[in-house]
Structure formats: C-alpha cells, structure tokens
C-alpha positions as CSV (number, residue, x, y, z in Angstrom):
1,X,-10.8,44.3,63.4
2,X,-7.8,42.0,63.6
3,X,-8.9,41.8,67.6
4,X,-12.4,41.0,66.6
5,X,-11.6,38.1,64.3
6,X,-8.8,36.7,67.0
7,X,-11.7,36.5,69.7
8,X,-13.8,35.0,67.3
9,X,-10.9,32.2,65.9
10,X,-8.5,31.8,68.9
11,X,-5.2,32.1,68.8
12,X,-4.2,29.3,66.2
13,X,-5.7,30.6,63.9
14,X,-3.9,33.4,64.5
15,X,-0.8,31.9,64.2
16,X,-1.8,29.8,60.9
17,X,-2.5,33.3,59.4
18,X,0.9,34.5,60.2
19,X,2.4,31.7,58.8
20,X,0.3,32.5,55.2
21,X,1.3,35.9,54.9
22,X,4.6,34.9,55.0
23,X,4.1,32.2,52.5
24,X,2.5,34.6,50.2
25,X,6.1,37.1,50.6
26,X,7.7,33.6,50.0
27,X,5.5,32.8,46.8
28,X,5.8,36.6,45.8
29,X,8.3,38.6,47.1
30,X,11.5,36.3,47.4
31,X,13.4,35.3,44.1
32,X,13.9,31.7,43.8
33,X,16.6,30.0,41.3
34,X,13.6,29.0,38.7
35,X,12.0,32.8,38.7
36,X,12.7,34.0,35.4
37,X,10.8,37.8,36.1
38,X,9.6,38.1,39.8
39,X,8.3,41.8,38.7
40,X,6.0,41.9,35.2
41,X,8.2,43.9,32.9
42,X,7.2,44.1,29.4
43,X,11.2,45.5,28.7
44,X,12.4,41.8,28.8
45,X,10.4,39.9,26.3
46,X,11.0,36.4,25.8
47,X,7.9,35.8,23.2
48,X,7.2,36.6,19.9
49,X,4.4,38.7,20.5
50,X,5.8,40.5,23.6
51,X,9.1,40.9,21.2
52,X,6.8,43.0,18.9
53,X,5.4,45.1,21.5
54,X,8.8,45.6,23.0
55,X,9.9,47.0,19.5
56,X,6.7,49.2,19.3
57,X,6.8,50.6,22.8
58,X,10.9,51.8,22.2
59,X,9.8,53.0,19.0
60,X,6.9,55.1,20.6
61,X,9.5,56.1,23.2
62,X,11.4,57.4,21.4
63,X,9.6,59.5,18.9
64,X,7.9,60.9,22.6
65,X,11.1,61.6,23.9
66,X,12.6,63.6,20.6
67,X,8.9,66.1,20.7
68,X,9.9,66.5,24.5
69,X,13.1,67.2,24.0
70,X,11.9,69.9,20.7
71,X,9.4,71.0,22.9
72,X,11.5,71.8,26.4
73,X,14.5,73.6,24.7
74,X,12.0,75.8,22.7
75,X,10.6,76.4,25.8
76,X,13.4,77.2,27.6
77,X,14.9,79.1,24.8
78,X,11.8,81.2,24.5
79,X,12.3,82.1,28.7
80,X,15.8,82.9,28.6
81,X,15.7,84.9,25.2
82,X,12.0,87.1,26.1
83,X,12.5,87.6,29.1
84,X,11.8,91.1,30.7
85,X,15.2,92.5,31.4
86,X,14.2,96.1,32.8
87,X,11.5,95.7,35.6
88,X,10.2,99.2,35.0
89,X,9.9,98.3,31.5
90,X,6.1,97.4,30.9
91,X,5.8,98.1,27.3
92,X,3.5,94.9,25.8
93,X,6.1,93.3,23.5
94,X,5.4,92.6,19.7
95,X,2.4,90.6,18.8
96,X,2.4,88.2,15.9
97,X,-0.7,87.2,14.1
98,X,-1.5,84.8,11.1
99,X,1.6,83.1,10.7
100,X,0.9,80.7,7.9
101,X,4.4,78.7,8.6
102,X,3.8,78.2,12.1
103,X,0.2,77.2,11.8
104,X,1.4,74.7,9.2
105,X,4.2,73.4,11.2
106,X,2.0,72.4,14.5
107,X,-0.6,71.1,12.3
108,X,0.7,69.1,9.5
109,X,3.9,67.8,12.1
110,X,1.8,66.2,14.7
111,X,-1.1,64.8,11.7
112,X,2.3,63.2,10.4
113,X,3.3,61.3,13.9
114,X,-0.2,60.0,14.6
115,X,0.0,59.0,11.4
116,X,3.3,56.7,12.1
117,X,2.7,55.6,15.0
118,X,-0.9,54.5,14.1
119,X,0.1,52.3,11.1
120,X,3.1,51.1,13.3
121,X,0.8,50.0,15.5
122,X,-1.4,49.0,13.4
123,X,1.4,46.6,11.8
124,X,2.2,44.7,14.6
125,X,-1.6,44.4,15.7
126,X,-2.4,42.6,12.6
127,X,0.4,40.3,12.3
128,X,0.0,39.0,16.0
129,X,-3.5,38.7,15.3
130,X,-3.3,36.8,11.3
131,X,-1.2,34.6,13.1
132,X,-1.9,30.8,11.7
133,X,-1.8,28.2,14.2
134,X,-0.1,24.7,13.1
135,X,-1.4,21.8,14.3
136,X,1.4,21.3,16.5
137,X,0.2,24.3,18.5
138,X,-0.4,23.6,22.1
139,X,-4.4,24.8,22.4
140,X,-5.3,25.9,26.1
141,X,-8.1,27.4,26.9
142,X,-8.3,30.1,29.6
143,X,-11.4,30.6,31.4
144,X,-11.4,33.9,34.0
145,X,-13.2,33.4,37.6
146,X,-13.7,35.5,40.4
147,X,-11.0,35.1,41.1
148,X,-8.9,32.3,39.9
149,X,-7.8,30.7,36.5
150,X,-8.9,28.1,34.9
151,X,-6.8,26.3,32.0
152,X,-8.4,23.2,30.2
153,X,-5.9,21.7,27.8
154,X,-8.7,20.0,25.9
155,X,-6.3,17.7,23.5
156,X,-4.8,16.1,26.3
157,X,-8.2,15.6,28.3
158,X,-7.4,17.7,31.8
159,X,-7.9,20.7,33.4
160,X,-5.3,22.9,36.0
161,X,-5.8,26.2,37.5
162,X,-4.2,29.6,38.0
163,X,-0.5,27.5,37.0
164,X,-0.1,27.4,33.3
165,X,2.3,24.8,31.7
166,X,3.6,25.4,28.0
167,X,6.4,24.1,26.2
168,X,10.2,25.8,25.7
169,X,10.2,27.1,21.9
170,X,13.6,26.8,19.9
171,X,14.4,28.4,16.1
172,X,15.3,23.9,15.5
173,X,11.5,23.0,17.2
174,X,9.4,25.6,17.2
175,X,6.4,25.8,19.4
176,X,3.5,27.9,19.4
177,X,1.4,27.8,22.5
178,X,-2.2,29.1,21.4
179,X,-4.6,31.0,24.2
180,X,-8.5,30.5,23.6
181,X,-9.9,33.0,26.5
182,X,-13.4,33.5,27.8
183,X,-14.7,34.4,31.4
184,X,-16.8,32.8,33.3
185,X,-18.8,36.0,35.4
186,X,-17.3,39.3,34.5
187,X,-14.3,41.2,32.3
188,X,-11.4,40.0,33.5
189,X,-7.8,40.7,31.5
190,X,-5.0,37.9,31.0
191,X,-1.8,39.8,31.6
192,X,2.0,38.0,31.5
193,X,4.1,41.1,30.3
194,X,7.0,39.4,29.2
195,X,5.1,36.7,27.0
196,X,2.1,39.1,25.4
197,X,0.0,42.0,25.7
198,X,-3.5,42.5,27.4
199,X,-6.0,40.4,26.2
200,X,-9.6,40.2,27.9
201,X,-11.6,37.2,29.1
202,X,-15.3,38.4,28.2
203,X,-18.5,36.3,28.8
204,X,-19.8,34.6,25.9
205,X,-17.2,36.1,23.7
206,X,-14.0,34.1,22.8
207,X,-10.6,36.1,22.1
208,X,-7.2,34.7,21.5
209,X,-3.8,35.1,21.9
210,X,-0.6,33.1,20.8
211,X,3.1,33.3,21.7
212,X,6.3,31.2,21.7
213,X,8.4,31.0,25.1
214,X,12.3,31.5,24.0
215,X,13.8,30.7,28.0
216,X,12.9,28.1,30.3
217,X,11.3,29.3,34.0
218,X,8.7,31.6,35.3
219,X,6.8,34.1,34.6
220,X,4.5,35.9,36.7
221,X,1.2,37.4,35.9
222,X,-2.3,38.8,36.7
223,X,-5.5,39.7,35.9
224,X,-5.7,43.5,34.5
225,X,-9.3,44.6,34.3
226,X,-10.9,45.4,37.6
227,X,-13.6,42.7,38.2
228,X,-14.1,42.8,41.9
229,X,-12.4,43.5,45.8
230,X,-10.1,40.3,45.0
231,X,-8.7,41.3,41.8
232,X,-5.4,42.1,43.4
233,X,-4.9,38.8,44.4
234,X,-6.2,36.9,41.2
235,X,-2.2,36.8,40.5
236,X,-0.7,33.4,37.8
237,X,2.0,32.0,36.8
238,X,3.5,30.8,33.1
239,X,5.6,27.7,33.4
240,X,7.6,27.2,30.6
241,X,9.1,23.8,30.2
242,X,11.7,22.1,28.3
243,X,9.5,19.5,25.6
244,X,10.4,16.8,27.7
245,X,9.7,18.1,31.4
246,X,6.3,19.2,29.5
247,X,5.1,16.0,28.3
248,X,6.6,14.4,31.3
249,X,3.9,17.1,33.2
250,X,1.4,16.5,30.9
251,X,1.3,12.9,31.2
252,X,1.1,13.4,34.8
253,X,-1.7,15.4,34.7
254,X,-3.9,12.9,32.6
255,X,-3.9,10.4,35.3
256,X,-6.3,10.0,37.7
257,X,-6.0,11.1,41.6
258,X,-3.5,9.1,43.9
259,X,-5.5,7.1,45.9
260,X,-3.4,6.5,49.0
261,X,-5.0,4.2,51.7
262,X,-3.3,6.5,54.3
263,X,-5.5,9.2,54.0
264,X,-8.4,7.3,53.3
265,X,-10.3,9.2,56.6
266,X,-9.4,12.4,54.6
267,X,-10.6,11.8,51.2
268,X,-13.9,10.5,53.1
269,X,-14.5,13.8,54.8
270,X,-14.2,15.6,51.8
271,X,-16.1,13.4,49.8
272,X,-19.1,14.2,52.8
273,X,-19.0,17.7,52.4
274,X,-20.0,20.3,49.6
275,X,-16.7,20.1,48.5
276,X,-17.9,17.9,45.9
277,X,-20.0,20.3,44.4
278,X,-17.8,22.9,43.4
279,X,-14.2,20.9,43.1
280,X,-13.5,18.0,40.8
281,X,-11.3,15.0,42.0
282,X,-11.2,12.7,38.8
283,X,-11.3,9.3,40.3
284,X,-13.5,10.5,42.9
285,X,-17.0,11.4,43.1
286,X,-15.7,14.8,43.4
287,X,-17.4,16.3,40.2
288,X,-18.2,20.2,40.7
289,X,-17.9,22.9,38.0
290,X,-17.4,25.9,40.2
291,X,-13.7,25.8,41.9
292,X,-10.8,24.7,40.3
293,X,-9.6,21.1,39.8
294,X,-8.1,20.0,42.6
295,X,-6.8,16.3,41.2
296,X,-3.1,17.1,40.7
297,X,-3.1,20.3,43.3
298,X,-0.4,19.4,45.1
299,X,1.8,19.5,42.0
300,X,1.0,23.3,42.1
301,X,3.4,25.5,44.1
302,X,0.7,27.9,44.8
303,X,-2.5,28.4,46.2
304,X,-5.9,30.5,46.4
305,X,-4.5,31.7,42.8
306,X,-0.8,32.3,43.9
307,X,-1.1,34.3,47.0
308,X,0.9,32.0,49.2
309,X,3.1,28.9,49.0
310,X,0.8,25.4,48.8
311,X,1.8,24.0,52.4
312,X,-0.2,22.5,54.7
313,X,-0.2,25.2,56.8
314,X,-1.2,27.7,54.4
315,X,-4.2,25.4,53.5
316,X,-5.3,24.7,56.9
317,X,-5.6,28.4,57.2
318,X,-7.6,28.7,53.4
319,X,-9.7,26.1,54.2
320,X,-10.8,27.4,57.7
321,X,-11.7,30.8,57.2
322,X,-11.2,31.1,53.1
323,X,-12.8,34.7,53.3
324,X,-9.9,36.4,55.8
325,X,-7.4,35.3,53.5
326,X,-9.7,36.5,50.3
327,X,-12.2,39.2,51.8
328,X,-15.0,38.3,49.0
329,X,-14.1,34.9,48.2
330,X,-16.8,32.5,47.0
331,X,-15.2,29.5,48.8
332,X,-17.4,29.1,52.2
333,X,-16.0,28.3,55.1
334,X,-16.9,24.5,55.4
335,X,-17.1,25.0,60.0
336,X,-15.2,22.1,60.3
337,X,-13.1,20.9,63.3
338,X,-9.3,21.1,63.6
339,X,-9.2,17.1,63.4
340,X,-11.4,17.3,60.2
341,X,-9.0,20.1,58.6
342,X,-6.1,18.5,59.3
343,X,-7.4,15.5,57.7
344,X,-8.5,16.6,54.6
345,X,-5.2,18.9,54.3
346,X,-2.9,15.4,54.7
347,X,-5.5,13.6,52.1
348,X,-4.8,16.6,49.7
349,X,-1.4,17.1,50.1
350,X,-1.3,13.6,48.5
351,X,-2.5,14.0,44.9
352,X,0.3,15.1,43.1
C-alpha cells in the first residue's frame, strides 16, 4: 500500500509524511511544560463537575471492592473448608433446601446497594445538571463534525475549531464556562475527563454541560461515540487561561485576518480555489460553512483536529493529500503544484 501511494506521490511526499507522523508523536505523545494531563484521566479532576464524578466513581469503587472482597473469601473459605479430603470418599455431601435467611440475605443486600448507588448517582446527576448559569458565564457553543470541532463563542462574535479557550476559575472570581452542544451529521460525544463527563453532540438536539477550570494548562480530549473510520483522530484540546491571557486571546480572535502584502500570491491562490467554499477567512472573501475557521489558525498549535503539530510542513503534507493523513476525510485534495502549496502554506502561516 505504502509502495503504491509512494509511486503515485514521489518521494517528497514521502518525506513530508514522515515529517507529520512525527509531529502528531510531538503534539501527542511528548509532554511539554504547559500539558497539564497528556493521558485523559478522570482520577485528577480539576472541575467542579469532574470533582463530583471523581467522588462518585471512588464511592462506587469502593462499595465494588468491599462485595469482591465478601464474595472471594467466602469463596475461598467454602474450597478450603468442603473440600473432599478422602478420594475414595464419594458420598454426595448434605443438601440444604429453603433457607429463608440466605434467600433474604442475597436478595434484600444487593436491592439495598442498587438502591445507594442509584440515588447517589442520581444526586450528583441532578445537581450538575440544575446548575444556574450567571451571566458572567462564558457561553460556547460546541458543534461536532466529521471529524473536527467547531466552537463559536457567540458573545464575543468569532468562531475557532478543535482548540477550546476558557478562562482559569478561582474561589475570589469564579468562572463558569457553559457548553451548548449539537452535531452537525452524526452522534458524536464531547469527552475531556478531567473537566466533565460524556456529553453527546446530537443533530437537532441541544445538550449542555458546564464546569469551572481550578489550574491553568491543558487538557486533552476526544470524541467518545463512534461516528465514522476518523473517529480516532477527532482528538481536542481545553485551554484554560489565566482571565487576562483569555481576554488578551479573545480580543485576538475578534479581529479580522492579517493581511500581510508578503504573501499576497498566497492568499490569491486560495482565494481561486474551492477553499472558499468550505473555510471562512473574515476579511476575505473566504466565506464557507463546511471546514473550520481558518482566520486565526496559525494561533492554533494543532492541526487536522490535533493529530500533528501546525508547521508548515505538516500542512504542506494535509493540504496535498488530506485523505492519507485522514483515510475518510471530507477535505479534497485541491491537485495543486508544489509552488502553489507552498504558497498558500506561507500565506497561512501568517494569520495569527
């Protein structure tokens, strides 16, 4: 296969996609000093919500634990004290019938633990869920595609993708950063372990989800519901900021595209292609509704929703042959020459 495609490509293309596989073990696999959880661990919360379900799953753990423990020493108790002791022995031991104790013991015991652990659960369910959010709340909503991220924060007029931005929250300022989630095509499941639980992006159905960052960093996620052969890679990241470094972002992000006269050739090539019809520029006649927003994208430190570092190698290769680097991708590969790629990667590597 891999001989196949290289026959097809040549050899730098070869070499570019040797170059983004080990930008996606760099963007992935090698901890960096602002990486708060390189593996999703829901055993370190740092969110109110993911606090909750930390409690309930140690809870849970340990009532499991305790019937294990009850249920192996009975067992072993019951191999080492009946067992047969004369091998020419075959007499059929003592059978017990009707025991009205024992019946009510393995009966009314386990009734008793659903019980528990279903209003515990329940508990913690509804006081995520009857949250109220202040008007300070930070509103983003969260939009699943196959297979990327959308996040339009609509109160401050912009949208970025597969990177979300919140705000630090302290017990002096707290912050609530509220999650509005829908999908665009089909199920997908919003998944950051340390900052909530599972919640699902459903067409034309809007669920939501709240929490409140306690440490500055990153936090990796991804998408939890199967919802296609790129579901693997629809990975995202949570990038919780001190209140100023967030508004600093934020005020960033409302402005238009850099136009840089440098890479004027670039930006025209892309502007002459189909680009346009997917991706929006703002400032540029860029205005699609299908890819992500590419205005600020070099101000992301990822690419084709996180699987490799955003360099301009790693975009050369995603913009050449989009589909070997996501088999099932709906970005087409645009055919363009190596002079055309290269300008268009130097024109994009501008808008930060």
């Amino acid at each position: 296969m891999f001989r196949r495609w290289l026959q097809r490509n040549g050899p730098r293309p070869a070499a570019y996609a040797l170059l983004f596989l080990l930008g996606g073990a760099a963007a992935w696999g090698v901890p960096s000093d602002n990486i708060v959880h390189q593996t999703p661990s829901t055993f370190d919360p740092h969110s109110g919500p993911a606090l909750m379900i930390h409690h309930l799953s140690l809870f849970v753990i340990q009532i499991t634990f305790t019937i294990f423990i009850v249920v192996a020493s009975l067992l072993a108790y019951v191999v080492v004290r009946y067992r047969q002791r004369d091998p020419n022995d075959d007499s059929e031991p003592p059978q017990i019938y009707g025991s009205t104790q024992i019946e009510l013991a393995w009966t009314v015991i386990p009734i008793l633990i659903v019980l528990v652990l279903f209003l515990t659960t329940a508990r913690i369910l509804f006081a995520i869920q009857d949250q109220k959010m202040p008007p300070t709340a930070v509103d983003v909503d969260v939009v699943g595609h196959q297979f990327w991220w959308e996040f339009r924060y609509a109160k401050s007029g912009f949208t970025a993708a597969n990177e979300l931005h919140v705000p630090l929250s302290t017990q002096q300022v707290p912050m609530i950063t509220s999650l509005n989630l829908l999908s665009a095509d089909v199920d997908h499941s919003f998944w950051v372990p340390a900052l909530f639980g599972k919640i699902d992006s459903i067409p034309n159905h809007v669920n939501h989800m709240w929490f409140t960052p306690d440490k500055t960093g990153m936090f990796v996620g991804q998408c939890a519901q199967f919802c296609g052969v790129e579901h693997a890679k629809m990975l995202l990241r949570v990038y919780v900021q001190t209140p100023d470094d967030f508004d600093a972002w934020v005020k960033n992000q409302q402005q238009p595209a850099v136009q840089d006269p440098a890479v004027a050739e670039g930006r025209q090539i892309f502007e002459s292609q189909s680009c346009v019809s997917c991706h929006v520029i703002r400032g540029t006649s860029a205005n699609g509704k299908f890819g992500p927003d590419l205005t600020h994208f070099k101000s992301r430190d990822t690419l084709a929703s996180g699987a490799a570092d955003n360099t301009p190698a790693n975009l050369k290769l995603w913009i050449q042959d989009p589909d070997y680097v996501k088999p099932g991708s709906l970005m087409p590969a645009m055919q363009l020459s190596d002079d055309q790629i290269d300008k268009i990667v130097a024109y994009l590597d501008t808008l930060k």
